[in-house]
N, C-alpha and C positions, 0 to 999 in steps of 0.2 A: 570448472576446468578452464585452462587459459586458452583464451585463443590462438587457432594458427598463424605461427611467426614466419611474414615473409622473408625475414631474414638471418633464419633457423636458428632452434633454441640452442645450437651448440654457439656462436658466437656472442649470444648474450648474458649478461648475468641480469637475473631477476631479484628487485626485493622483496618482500613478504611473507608472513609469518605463518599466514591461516591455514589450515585445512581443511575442505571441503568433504562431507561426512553424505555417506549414502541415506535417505531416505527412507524411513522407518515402514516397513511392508504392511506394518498391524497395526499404524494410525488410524483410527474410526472416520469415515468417510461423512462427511454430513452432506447429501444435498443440497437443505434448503439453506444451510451455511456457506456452501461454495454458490450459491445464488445471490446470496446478499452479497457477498464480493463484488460478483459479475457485476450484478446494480452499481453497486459505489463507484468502480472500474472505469464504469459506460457512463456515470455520470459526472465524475470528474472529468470524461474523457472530451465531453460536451463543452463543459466551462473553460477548456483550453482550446475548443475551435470556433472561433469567430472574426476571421480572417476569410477576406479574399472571396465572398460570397459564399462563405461554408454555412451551415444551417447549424447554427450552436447556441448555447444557452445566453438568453441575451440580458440576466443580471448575473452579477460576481462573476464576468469573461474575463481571463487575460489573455497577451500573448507577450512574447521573449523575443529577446535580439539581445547581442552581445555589441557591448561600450567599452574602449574601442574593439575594433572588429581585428582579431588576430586568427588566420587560418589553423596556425597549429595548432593553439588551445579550441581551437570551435572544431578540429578532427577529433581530437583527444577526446575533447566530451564527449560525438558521438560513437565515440567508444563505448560510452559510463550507458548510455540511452540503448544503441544497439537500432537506432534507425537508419534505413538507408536511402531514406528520403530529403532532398537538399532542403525543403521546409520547418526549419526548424522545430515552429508548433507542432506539426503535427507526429514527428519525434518523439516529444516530451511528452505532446497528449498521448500517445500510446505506451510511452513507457509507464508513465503516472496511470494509467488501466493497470497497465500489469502488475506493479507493487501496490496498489490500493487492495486490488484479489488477495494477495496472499499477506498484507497485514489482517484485514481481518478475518481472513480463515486462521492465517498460521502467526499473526501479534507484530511481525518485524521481518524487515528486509535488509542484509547487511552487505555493505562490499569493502573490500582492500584493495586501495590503490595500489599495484605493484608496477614496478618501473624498470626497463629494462633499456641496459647499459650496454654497450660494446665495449668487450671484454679487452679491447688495443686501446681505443682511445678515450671508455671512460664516457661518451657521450651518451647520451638520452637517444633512443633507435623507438621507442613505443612505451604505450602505458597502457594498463588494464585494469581494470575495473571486475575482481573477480568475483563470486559471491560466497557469500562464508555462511556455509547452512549451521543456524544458532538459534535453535530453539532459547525460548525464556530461559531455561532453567539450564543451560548450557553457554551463555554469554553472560558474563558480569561484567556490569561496569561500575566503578568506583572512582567519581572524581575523571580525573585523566587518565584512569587506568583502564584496560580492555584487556579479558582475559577470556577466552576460548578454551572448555572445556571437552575432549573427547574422551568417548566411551573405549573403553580397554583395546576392543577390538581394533578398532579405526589405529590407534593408537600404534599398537603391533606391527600392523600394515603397511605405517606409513616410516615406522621405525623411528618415533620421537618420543616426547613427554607428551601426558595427557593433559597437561598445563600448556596452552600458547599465550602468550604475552603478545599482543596483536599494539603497534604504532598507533596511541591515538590521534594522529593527526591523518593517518591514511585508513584508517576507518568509518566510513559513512555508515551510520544508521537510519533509515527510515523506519518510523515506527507512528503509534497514533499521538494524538496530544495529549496532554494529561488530563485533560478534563473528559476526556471520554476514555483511554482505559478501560476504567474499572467497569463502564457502561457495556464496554465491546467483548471484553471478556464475560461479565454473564451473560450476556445474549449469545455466545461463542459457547458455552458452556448447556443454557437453556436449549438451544438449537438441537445441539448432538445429544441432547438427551430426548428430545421432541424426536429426531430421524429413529434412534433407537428402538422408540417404543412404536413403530410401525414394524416389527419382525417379532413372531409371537414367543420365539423363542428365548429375548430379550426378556419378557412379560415375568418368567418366571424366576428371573435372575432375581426381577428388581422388588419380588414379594418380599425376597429376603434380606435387602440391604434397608438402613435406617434412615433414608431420608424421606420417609413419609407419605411419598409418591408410587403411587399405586396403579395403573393400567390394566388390570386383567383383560382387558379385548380392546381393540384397536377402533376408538370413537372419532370419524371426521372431525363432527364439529366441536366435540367438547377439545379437540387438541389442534384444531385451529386456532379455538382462543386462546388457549396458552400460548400458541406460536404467537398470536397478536400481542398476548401481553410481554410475551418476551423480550419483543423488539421493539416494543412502544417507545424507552428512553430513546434509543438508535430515531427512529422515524423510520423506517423499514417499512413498505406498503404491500411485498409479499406479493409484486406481479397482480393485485385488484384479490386476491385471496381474502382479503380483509372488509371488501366490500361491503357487503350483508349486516358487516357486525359491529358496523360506527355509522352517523351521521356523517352529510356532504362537510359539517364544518369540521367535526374532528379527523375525516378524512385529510381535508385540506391543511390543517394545524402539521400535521403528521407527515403529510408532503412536505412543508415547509421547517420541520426539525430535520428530516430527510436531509435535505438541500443545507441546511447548515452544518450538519454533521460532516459531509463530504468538502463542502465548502472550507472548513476546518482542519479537513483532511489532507486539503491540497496544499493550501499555504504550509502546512507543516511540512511536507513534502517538499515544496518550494524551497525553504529556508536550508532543508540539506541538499538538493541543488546547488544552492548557491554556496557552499561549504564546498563543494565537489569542484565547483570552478573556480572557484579563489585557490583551492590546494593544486590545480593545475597550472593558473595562472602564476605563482608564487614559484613552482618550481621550475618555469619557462621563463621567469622573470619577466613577464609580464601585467601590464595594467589592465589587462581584459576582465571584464566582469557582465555575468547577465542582469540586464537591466526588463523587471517585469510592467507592462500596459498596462493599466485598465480600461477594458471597453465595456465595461457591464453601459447598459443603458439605464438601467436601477437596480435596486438593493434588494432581499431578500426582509428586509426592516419597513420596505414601500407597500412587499407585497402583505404583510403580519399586517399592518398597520390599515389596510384597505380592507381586511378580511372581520379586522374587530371591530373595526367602524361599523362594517353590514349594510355601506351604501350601495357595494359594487356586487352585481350578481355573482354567481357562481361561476357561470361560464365563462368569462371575463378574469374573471382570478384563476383559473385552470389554464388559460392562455397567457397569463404570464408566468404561470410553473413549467409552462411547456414550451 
């Protein structure tokens, strides 16, 4: 929904094509899915703060500042972010929280530039950054095309076609990398089948389907391992849940796929950041661009590399994951 216009929606014309679709009531709720979120969320949220005496992740840190420095475009943006803090970083790090959660609970987070015009002189009055709920199987993309699929209902409601043809130059996707996908999605999938089979109810559904998975009564530990092996590719550590049932080293290994996963996460994240600002920059006609830091102290490849070696204790390699 667009935000409130101080300079009320009867005087402006708006572009944008999207509609925003209510919220499906009898999506399956996975806890420990919206937990690895949280994780990811909290831990990108770390590797954007290390500035200014903040206590943040001190290999793969960045921070941001915009080249050159133009007021309009650095409001606009945070429009797209939704911070109300003059801190840049800390902005971004909270917004990158918030779509890290719901890619991988819900795969992708989408926005529409839309631009609002005064309707006498035709000029630029505000921009927004709306969000387009699009499920996988409800947003295609082809090439340069985007297309937004609604359900009948929505459709009726809003009194359009269930077809939107969405501007690809004013649609941001944030979504994961490719190389992890397919990872996220069965562990997304493993997950909500792991929450499931703790309601006994559940128990008897799944006698009768074919996928060869059986729980007649609800086992802690045999369905922690599953939870552990689920999220093994991810690195998911499952809040020390996993403790008991790996060595300090596969522990450690596990932290540090962890850390690259997210670390993967963000830059991807970054890169359509930086699509967001060039498309404001371009239509402001300006030269402003965010320009990203590196302050890591070292690599995630320093800490893999000190861990195979086996010179440095454990304790020592847990302080620089932490």
């Amino acid at each position: 929904m667009r935000k409130f216009s101080l300079f009320g929606e009867d005087n402006l014309v708006w572009s944008g094509n999207s509609v925003s679709e209510p919220s499906d009531p009898y999506f399956p709720r996975s806890p420990n899915l919206e937990m690895m979120g949280q994780d990811a969320g909290a831990t990108i949220f770390r590797q954007c703060q290390n500035r200014r005496g903040r206590q943040g992740s001190r290999f793969s840190s960045v921070c941001f500042r915009f080249e050159p420095e133009d007021n309009k475009v650095i409001n606009f943006f945070r429009t797209l972010v939704g911070g109300q803090s003059r801190d840049i970083d800390y902005s971004i790090a909270q917004f990158f929280n918030m779509i890290a959660r719901t890619i991988v609970v819900e795969d992708r987070f989408v926005y529409e530039l839309q631009i609002g015009r005064d309707k006498n002189t035709k000029n630029i009055v505000e921009m927004d950054f709306s969000p387009v709920s699009a499920p996988e199987d409800k947003l295609l993309v082809y090439g340069r095309h985007v297309i937004q699929l609604l359900p009948s209902s929505v459709a009726e409601s809003h009194s359009c076609s269930r077809i939107r043809r969405l501007d690809p130059d004013d649609t941001i996707i944030f979504g994961a990398p490719s190389r992890w996908k397919r990872v996220i999605r069965s562990a997304r999938s493993e997950l909500r089948f792991f929450d499931a089979m703790k309601f006994s109810w559940m128990n008897q559904i799944t006698e009768s389907t074919t996928t060869g998975r059986r729980l007649h009564e609800y086992d802690h530990s045999s369905n922690l391992k599953m939870l552990a092996r689920a999220t093994a590719p991810l690195g998911w550590f499952g809040r020390g849940l996993f403790h008991g049932y790996q060595t300090d080293y596969q522990g450690l290994e596990r932290q540090i796929r962890w850390n690259t996963f997210c670390i993967d996460l963000r830059n991807h994240m970054i890169r359509g950041l930086e699509v967001a600002v060039r498309r404001i920059a371009d239509i402001l006609n300006s030269g402003c661009r965010l320009i990203i830091d590196d302050k890591s102290e070292y690599t995630l490849e320093d800490v893999r590399r000190k861990l195979q070696e086996g010179k440095t204790s454990t304790v020592e390699i847990v302080k620089l994951l932490f």
